[in-house]
N, C-alpha and C positions, 0 to 999 in steps of 0.2 A: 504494500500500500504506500501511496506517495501524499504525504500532506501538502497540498496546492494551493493552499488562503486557510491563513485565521482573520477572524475577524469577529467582532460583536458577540463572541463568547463563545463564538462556534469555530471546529478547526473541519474544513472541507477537504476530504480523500477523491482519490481514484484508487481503487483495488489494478495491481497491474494483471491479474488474469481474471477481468469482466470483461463484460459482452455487452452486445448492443442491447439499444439502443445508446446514446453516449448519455452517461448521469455521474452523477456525485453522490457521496454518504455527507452528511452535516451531523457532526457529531457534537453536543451539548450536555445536557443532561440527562437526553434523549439519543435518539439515533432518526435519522432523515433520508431518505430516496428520492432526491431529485432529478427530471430525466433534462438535459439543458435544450431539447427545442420537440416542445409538447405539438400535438397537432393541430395548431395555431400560430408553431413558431417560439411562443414565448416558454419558459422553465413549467414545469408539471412535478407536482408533488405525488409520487408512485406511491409511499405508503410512510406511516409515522411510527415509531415508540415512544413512549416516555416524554413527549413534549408537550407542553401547553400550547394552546392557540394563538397564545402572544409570540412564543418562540417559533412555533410554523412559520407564520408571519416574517417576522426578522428572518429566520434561516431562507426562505422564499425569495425574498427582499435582497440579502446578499448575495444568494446564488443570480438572483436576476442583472444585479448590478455588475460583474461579474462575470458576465456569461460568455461575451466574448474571448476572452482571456480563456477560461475554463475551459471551453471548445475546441481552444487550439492546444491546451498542455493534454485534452483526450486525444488528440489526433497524433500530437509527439507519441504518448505513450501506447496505444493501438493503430496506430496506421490508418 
């Protein structure tokens, strides 16, 4: 796993043997699956643990700000 952004109290992964679609873990106090271009384009939240709906939010939030960047350290590390 590759730590890619902390930020806002979350530190955001890429697992290096995941699969597509291209997403992030947001890890907190909870854990996050975010996929970075939902079928609208923008960041989709695949599934939650352990986080409250304020930190969805924020972790959403930073993966969305973010997203570019993110996109491109998926494609160094999966091709």
């Amino acid at each position: 796993m590759v730590t890619v952004l902390r930020g806002s109290g979350f530190r955001v992964i890429i697992f290096l043997d995941d699969h597509l679609p291209a997403h992030v873990h947001v890890f907190g106090d909870g854990h996050a699956k975010i996929n970075l271009a939902g079928p609208g384009g923008e960041c989709e939240l695949v599934w939650v643990e352990g986080m409250k709906r304020s930190e969805v939010r924020k972790a959403l939030q930073l993966v969305e700000d973010h997203r570019a960047d993110l996109l491109l350290r998926w494609r160094d590390i999966h091709g």
